[in-house]
C-alpha positions as CSV (number, residue, x, y, z in Angstrom):
1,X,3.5,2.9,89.2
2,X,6.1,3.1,86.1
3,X,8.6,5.7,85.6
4,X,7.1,8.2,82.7
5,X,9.6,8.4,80.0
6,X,11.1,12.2,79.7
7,X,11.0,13.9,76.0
8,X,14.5,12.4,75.6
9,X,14.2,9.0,76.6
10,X,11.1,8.9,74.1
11,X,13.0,10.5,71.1
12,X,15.9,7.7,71.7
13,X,13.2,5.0,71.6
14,X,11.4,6.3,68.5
15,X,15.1,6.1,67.0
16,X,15.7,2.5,67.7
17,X,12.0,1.8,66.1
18,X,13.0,4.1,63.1
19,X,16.4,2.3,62.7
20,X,14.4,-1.5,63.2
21,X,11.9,-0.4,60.1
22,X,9.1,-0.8,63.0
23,X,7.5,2.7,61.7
24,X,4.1,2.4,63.7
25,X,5.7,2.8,67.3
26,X,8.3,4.7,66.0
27,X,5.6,7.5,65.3
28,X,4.1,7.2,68.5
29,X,7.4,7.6,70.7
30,X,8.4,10.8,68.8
31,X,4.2,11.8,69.0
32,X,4.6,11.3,73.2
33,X,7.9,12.8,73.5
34,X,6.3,16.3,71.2
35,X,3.9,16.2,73.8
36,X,6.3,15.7,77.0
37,X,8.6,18.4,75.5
38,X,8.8,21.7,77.6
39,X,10.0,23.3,75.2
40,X,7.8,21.8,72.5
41,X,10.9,20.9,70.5
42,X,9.9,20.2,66.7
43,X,12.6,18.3,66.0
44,X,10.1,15.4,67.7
45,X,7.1,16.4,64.8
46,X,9.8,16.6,62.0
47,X,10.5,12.9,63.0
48,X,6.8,12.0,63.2
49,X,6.8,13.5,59.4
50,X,9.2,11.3,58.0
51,X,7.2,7.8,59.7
52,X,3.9,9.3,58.0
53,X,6.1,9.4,55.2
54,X,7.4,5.7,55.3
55,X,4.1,4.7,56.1
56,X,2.8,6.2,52.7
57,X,-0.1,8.4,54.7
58,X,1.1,11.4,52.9
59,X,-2.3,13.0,53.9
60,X,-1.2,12.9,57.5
61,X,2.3,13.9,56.6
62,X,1.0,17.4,54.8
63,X,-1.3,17.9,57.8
64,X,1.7,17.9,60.0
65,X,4.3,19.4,58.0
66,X,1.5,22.7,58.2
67,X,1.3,22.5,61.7
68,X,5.5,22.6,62.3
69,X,5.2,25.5,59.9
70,X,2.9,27.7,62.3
71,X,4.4,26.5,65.7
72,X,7.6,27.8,64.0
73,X,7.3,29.8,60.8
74,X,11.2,30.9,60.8
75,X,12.1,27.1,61.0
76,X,13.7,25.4,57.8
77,X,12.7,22.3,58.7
78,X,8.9,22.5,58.2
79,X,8.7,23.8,54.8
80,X,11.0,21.1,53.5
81,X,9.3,18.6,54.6
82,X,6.2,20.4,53.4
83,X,7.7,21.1,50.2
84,X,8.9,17.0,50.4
85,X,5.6,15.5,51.1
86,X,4.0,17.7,47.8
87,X,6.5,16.7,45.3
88,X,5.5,13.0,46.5
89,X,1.9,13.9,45.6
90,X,3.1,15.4,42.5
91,X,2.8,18.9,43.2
92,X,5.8,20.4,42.1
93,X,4.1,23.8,41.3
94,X,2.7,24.0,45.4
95,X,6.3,22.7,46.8
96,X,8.1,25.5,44.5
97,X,5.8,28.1,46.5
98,X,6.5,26.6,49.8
99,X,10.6,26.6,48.8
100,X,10.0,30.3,48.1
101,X,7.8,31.1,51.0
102,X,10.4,29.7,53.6
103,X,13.1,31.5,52.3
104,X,11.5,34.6,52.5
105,X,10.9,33.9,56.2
106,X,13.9,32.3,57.7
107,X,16.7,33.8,58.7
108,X,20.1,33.1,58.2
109,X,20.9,31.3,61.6
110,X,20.9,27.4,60.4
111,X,23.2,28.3,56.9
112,X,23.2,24.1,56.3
113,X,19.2,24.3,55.7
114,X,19.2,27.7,54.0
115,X,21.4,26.1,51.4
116,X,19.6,23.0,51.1
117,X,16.3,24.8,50.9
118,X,17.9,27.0,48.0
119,X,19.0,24.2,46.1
120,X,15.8,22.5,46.2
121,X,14.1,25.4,45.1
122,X,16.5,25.6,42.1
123,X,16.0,22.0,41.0
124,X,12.3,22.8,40.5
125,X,12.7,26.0,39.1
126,X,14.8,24.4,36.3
127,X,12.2,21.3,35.7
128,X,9.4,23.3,35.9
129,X,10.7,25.9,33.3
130,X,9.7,25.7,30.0
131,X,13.1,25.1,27.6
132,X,13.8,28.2,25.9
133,X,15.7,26.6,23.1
134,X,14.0,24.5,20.5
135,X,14.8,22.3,17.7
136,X,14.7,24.2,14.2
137,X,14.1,20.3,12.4
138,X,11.1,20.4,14.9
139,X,9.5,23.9,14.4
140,X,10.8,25.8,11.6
141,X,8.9,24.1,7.8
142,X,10.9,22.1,5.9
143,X,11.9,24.8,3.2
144,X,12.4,26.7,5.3
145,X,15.4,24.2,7.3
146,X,16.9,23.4,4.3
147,X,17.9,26.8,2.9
148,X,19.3,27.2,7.1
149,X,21.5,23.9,6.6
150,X,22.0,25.1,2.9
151,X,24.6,27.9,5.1
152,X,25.9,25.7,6.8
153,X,29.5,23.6,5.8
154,X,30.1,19.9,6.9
155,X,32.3,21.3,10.4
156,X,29.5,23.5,11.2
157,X,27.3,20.5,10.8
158,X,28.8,18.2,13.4
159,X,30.0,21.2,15.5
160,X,26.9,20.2,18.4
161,X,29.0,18.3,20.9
162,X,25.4,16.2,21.1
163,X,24.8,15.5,17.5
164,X,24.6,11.3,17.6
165,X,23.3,11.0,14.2
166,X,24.7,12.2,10.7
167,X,23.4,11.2,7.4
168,X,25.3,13.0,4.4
169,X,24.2,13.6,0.9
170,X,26.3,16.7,-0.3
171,X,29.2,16.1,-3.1
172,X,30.9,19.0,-2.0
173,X,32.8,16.5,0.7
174,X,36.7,14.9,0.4
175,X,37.7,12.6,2.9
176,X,40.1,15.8,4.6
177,X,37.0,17.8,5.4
178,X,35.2,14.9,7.1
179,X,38.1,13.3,9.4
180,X,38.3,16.2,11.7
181,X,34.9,17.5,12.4
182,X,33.8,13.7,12.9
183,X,36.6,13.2,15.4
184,X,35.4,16.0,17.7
185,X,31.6,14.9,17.8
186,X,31.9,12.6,20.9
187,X,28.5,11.7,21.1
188,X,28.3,9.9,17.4
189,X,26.8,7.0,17.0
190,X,25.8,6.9,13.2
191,X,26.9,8.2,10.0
192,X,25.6,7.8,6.8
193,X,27.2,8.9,3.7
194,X,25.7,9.1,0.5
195,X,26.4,8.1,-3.0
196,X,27.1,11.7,-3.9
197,X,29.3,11.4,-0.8
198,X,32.8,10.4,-2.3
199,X,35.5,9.5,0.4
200,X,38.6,7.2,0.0
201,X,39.0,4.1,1.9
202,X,41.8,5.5,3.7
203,X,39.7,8.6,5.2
204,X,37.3,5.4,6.1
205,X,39.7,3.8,8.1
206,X,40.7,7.1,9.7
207,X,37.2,7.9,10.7
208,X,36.4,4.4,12.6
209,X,39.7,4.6,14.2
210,X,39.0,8.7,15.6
211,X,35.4,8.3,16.3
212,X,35.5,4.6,18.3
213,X,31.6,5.3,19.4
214,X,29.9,4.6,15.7
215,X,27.5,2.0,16.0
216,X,26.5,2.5,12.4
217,X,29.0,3.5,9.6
218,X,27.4,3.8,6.3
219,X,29.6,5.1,3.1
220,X,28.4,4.6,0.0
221,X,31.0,5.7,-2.6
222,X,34.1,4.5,-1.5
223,X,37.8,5.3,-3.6
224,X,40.3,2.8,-2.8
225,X,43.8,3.2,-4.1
226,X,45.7,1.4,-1.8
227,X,45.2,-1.7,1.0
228,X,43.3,-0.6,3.6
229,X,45.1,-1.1,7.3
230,X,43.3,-2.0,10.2
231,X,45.2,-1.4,13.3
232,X,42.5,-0.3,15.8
233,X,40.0,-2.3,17.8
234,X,36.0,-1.4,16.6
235,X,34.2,-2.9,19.6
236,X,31.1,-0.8,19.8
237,X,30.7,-1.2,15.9
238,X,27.6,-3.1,14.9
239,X,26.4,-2.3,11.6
240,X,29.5,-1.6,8.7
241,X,28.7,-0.7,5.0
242,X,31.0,0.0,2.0
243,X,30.1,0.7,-1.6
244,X,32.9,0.4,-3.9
245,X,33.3,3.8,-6.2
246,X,34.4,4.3,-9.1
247,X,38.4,4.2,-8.4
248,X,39.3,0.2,-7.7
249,X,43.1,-0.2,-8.3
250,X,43.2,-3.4,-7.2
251,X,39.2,-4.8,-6.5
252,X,38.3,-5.9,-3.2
253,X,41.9,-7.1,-2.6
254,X,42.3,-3.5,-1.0
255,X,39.8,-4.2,2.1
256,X,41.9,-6.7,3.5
257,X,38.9,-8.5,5.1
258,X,41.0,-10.3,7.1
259,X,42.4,-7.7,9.1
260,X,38.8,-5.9,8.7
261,X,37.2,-9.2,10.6
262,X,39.4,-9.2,13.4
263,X,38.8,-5.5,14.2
264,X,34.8,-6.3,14.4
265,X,34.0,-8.5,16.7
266,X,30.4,-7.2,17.4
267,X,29.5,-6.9,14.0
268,X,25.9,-7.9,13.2
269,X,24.9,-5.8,9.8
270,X,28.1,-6.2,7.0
271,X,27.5,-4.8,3.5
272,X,30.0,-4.6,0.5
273,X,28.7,-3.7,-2.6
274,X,30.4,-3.1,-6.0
275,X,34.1,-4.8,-5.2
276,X,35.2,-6.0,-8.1
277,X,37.2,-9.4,-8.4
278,X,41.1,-9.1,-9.3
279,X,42.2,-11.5,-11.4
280,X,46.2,-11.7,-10.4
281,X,45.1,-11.8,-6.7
282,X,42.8,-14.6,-5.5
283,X,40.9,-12.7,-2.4
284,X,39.6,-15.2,0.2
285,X,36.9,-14.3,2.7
286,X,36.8,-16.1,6.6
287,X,33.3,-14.5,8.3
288,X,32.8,-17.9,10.6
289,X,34.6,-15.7,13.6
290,X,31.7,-12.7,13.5
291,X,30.1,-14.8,15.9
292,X,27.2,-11.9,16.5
293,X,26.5,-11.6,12.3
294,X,23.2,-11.7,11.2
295,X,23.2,-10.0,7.8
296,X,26.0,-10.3,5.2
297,X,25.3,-8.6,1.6
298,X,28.2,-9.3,-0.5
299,X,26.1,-7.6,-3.6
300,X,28.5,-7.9,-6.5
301,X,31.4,-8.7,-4.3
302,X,33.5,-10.8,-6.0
303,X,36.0,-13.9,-3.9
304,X,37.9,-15.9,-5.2
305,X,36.2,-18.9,-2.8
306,X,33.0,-19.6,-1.4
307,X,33.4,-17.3,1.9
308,X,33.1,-19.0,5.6
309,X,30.0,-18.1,7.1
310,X,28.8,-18.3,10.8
311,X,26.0,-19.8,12.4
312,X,24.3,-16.9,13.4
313,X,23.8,-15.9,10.0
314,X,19.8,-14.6,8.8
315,X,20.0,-12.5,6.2
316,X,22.7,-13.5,3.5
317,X,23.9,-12.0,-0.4
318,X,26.0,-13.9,-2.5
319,X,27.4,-13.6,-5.6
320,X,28.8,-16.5,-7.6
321,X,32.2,-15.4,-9.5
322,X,34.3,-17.8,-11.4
323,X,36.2,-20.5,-9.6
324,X,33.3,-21.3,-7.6
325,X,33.1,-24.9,-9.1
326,X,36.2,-25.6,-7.5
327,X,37.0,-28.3,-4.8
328,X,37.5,-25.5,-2.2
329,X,34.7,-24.0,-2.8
330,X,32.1,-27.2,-2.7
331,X,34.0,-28.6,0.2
332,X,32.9,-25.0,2.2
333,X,29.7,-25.1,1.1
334,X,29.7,-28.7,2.4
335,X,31.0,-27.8,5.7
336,X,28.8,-24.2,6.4
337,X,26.1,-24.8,8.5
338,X,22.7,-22.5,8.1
339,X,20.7,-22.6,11.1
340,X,18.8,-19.4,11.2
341,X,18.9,-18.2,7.8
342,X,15.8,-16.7,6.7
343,X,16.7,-14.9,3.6
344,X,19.5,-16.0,0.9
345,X,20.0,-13.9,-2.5
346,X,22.0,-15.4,-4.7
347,X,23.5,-13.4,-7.8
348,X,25.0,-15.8,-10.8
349,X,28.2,-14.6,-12.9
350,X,30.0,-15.9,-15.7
351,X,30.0,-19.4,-16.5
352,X,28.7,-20.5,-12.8
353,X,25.2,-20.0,-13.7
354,X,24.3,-23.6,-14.8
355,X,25.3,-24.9,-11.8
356,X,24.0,-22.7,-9.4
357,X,21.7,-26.0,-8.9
358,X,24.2,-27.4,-7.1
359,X,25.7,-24.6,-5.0
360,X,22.6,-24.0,-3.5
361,X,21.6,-27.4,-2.8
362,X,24.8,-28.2,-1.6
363,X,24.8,-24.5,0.3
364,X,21.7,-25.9,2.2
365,X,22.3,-29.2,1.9
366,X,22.5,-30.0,6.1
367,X,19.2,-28.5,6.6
368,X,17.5,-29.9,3.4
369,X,18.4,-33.6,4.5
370,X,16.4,-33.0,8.3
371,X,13.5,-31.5,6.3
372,X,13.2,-34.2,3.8
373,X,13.6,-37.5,6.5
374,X,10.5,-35.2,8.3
375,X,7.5,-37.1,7.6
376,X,5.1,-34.1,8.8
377,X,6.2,-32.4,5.3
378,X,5.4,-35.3,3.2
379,X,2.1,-34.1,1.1
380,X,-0.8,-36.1,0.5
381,X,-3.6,-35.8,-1.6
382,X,-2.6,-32.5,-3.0
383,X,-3.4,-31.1,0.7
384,X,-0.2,-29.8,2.4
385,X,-0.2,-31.3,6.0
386,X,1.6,-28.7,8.2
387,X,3.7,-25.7,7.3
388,X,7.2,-25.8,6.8
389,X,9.0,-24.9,10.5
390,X,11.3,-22.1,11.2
391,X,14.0,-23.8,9.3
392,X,12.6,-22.9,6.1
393,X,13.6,-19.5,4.1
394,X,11.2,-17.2,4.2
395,X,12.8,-14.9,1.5
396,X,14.9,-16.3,-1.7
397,X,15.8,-14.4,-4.6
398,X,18.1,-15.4,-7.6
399,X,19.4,-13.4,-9.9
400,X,20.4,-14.1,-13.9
401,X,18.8,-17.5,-13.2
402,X,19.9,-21.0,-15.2
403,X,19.5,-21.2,-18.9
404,X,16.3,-22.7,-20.2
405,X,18.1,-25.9,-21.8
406,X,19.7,-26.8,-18.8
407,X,16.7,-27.7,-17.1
408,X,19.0,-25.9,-13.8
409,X,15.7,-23.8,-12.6
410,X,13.4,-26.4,-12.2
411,X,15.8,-28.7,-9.9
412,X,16.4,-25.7,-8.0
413,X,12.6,-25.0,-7.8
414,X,12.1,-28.9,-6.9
415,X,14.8,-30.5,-5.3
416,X,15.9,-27.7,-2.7
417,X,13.3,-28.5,0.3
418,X,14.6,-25.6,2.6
419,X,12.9,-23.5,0.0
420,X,9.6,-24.5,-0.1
421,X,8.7,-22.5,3.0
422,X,9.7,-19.3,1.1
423,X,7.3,-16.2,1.2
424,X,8.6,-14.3,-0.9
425,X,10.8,-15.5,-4.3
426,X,12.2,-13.5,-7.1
427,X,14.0,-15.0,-9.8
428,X,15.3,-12.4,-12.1
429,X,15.2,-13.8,-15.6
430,X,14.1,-17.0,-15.5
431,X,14.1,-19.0,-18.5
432,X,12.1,-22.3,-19.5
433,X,11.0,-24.0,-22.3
434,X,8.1,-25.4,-20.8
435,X,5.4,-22.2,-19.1
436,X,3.2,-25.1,-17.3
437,X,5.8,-27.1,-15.9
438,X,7.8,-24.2,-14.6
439,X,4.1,-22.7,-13.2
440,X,3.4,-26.3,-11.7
441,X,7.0,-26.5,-10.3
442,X,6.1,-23.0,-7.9
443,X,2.3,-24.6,-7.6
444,X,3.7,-27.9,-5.8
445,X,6.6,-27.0,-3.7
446,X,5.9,-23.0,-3.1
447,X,3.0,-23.5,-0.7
448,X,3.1,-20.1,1.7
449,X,3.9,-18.0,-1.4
450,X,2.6,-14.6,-0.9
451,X,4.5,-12.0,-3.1
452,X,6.5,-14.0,-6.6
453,X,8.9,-11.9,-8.9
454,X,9.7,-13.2,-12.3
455,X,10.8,-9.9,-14.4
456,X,12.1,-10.0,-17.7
457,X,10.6,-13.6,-18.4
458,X,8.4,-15.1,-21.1
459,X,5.5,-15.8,-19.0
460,X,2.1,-15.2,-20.5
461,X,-1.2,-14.9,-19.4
462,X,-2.0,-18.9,-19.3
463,X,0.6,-19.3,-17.1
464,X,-0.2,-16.2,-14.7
465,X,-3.9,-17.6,-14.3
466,X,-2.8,-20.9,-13.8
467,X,-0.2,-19.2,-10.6
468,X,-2.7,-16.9,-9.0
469,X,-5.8,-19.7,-9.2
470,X,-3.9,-22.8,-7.9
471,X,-1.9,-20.9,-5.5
472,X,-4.8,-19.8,-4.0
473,X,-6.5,-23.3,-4.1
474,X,-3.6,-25.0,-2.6
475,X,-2.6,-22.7,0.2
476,X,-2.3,-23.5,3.8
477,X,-5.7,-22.8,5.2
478,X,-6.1,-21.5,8.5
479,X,-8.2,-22.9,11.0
480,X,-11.3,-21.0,12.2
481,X,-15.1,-21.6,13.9
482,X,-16.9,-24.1,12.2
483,X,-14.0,-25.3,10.2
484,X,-14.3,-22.8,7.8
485,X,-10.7,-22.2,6.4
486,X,-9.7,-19.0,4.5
487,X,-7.2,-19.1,2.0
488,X,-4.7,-16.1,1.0
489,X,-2.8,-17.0,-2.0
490,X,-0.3,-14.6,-3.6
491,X,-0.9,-10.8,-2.6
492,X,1.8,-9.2,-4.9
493,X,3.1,-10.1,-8.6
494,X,5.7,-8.4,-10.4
495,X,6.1,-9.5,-14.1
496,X,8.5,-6.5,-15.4
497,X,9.1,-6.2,-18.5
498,X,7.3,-9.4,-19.3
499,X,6.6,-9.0,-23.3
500,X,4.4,-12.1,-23.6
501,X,1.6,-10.5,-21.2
502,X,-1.6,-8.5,-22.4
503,X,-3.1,-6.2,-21.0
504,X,-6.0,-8.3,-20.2
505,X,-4.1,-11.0,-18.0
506,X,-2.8,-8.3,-15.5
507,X,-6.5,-6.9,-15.3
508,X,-7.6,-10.2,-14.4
509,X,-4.8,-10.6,-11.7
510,X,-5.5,-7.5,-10.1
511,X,-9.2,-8.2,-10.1
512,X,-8.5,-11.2,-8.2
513,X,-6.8,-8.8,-5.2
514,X,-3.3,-9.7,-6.3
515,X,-0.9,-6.8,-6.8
516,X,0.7,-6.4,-9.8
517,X,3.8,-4.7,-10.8
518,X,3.9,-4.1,-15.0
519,X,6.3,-2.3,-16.5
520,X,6.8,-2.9,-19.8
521,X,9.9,0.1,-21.2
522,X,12.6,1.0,-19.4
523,X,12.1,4.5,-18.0
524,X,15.0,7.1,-19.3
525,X,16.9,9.8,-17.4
526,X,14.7,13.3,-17.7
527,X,15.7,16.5,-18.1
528,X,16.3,19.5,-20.9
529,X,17.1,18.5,-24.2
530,X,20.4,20.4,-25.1
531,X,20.4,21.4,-28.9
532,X,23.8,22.0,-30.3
533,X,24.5,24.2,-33.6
């Protein structure tokens, strides 16, 4: 006849299980050796607990965890595992009760549990108590929150040590009374300063440099008096706007872009708008290192040189200055390589604007030659056989387009076959001397059009028609039961300040579902007439 196992022979066994994962015998040896105890130890239950625990039967768990509780209501032990078993059924209100009920009636002899049972007790009092302190943006109205932030001065503003966005508007700011408070806000990630918002480009440089956890550095009014100097590493910086003010001793000369690029290796959003072009000091632009750069808006931001671009580029404004004709330039253009791009703007100025035929094509040109050997693009029979892939722009505006006699608009229109994919296409100012052949130009190669902006054009009514019902016609259909196809056409039409349009041709248009945007004077400022004596 075997040798029956004693309490502590049992309680070793149901270890070894415990320890090998094996939670089924595990429960039964520390089950046996409750039930061989003299002494009716719990420590052998409290084991048991944490196998109905492992095994998920949190039913069986609660049951026992009771059951330690009355064999020995003074012990610690039962009402946290009680307490441990309900917050695993998501009952944090019931194990809060059970924290407080065992402290009330155990003593002070095992001070290890006491405190553990305390602390436990404290965690869900905290998570279970409503917050006390709520956020005025969230609760109080809006009139209400401004005239509170209308007491309130820029260091007061930043003072929360939380605060992780700022977005400025006031013009009572200098670049003195920003540095500091900016510096101290650890948690920044984002600032935003208005137009109204005037800081030098020094107080710029100081800010990125004292606050190195901006993700997004907005500032719209910039004063530059002197080159900018770049000396500290922006790593976490991703998105980097600057709008040139009104002070510009020496144009965009005084960003030193070169230094700039270096310091921004992560860079993926980079505006400049408003930096004027020196002429004594021929500013060249290398952006081919931002390897991470998917939107560059050089909005009337003038270099000397076409600019190197990288590949990752999507999103992309340029604007033509003089001395873009040169050999450089062309042999850049030649060389840049356009994957990804989706939208390009392109802003003419000065006597580049005849040929912006040519910097485009040649811009694209890479791209346009694999699109043009693709015979799936070829179309036949009026009928456009597949859609242009993802190589094709989906956005293109150009602004203070060719003159009429140069014919420039309608190569650009025809002869630039990365294009024709485009969605949406603004051309600000465009001038022909033929209404049909420019309308049949957008008709033939403009395919997936869906919103077209021609303002300040002499388009009439003929010609609108003639878009909006041939468009629709020759649209890519898509496929559906029964082969019926449904066409879309252009949904939105902007013809501001279009002269040569009556009334009656816009009614049409938007009877056909097309918006249309119609503006015919130039709105002026409001406000109190002053009378002088």
């Amino acid at each position: 006849m075997p040798h029956p196992q004693s309490a502590a022979e049992l309680l070793e066994l149901g270890k070894a299980f415990y320890a090998q994962r094996n939670y089924e015998r595990a429960l039964k040896a520390f089950t046996d050796a409750f039930a061989a105890s003299a002494s009716s130890d719990i420590k052998f239950l409290d084991m048991a607990v944490a196998c109905h625990i492992k095994l998920d039967d949190l039913n069986s768990a609660l049951s026992l965890s009771r059951k330690i509780t009355k064999h020995a209501p003074k012990d610690c032990r039962g009402y946290l595992r009680m307490g441990q078993v309900l917050q695993l059924q998501e009952k944090p209100e019931m194990a809060l009760e059970v924290y407080k009920l065992g402290l009330r009636r155990c003593p002070s002899e095992d001070p290890e549990k006491l405190h553990l049972m305390q602390a436990k007790r404290d965690e869900l009092t905290r998570r279970l108590a409503k917050p006390k302190s709520q956020d005025p943006i969230v609760v109080l109205p809006a009139e209400i929150m401004d005239l509170v932030m209308g007491h309130l001065n820029f260091k007061q503003r930043v003072a929360c040590r939380k605060l992780e966005a700022l977005e400025f508007l006031g013009s009572e700011l200098s670049g003195s009374s920003i540095k500091d408070p900016v510096a101290s806000c650890i948690g920044l990630r984002s600032l935003k300063l208005g137009k109204s918002a005037v800081i030098t480009l020094d107080a710029v440089t100081q800010i990125l440099k004292g606050r190195l956890t901006l993700v997004t550095a907005e500032f719209e009014n910039v004063e530059a008096r002197r080159d900018a100097t770049w000396d500290t590493d922006l790593p976490n910086l991703q998105t980097l706007s600057l709008g040139a003010g009104s002070v510009q001793e020496i144009g965009v000369h005084v960003l030193s872009m070169h230094q700039l690029v270096d310091r921004i290796p992560n860079i993926r959003s980079l505006v400049l708008t408003g930096w004027k072009y020196h002429m004594g000091l021929a500013v060249d632009a290398n952006f081919s290192g931002l390897q991470h750069l998917e939107t560059l808006h050089l909005n009337n931001t003038f270099f000397a040189w076409q600019p190197r671009l990288p590949k990752s580029v999507k999103h992309l404004t340029l604007t033509a200055s003089w001395g873009w004709s040169s050999t450089l330039s062309i042999q850049r253009m030649v060389e840049i390589n356009l994957p990804a791009i989706e939208e390009l703007n392109y802003i003419n100025e000065g006597s580049e604007r005849d040929t912006s035929q040519r910097f485009i094509h040649t811009l694209l040109h890479k791209m346009d030659s694999e699109v043009t050997r693709d015979t799936p693009y070829k179309i036949v029979d009026g009928e456009a056989l597949c859609h242009l892939d993802n190589r094709s722009l989906r956005k293109f505006l150009l602004e203070r387009c060719p003159s009429g006699s140069s014919g420039e608009l309608i190569k650009i229109l025809t002869d630039v076959p990365r294009l024709h994919g485009t969605e949406d296409l603004t051309l600000v100012q465009a001038e022909f001397n033929d209404e049909v052949a420019f309308a049949q130009a957008i008709i033939d190669n403009y395919r997936n059009l869906k919103r077209l902006s021609i303002p300040s054009c002499k388009i009439t009514g003929v010609g609108i028609k003639m878009l909006i019902k041939e468009l629709r016609d020759r649209a890519p259909s898509d496929g559906g039961e029964d082969g019926k196809r449904a066409r879309q056409g252009l949904e939105y039409l902007n013809v501001d300040w279009c002269t040569s349009i009556s009334p009656d041709a816009v009614e049409w248009a938007r009877g056909q579902g097309v918006e249309v945007s119609w503006k015919t004077t130039v709105p002026k400022p409001s406000g109190k007439k002053i009378r002088y004596a």
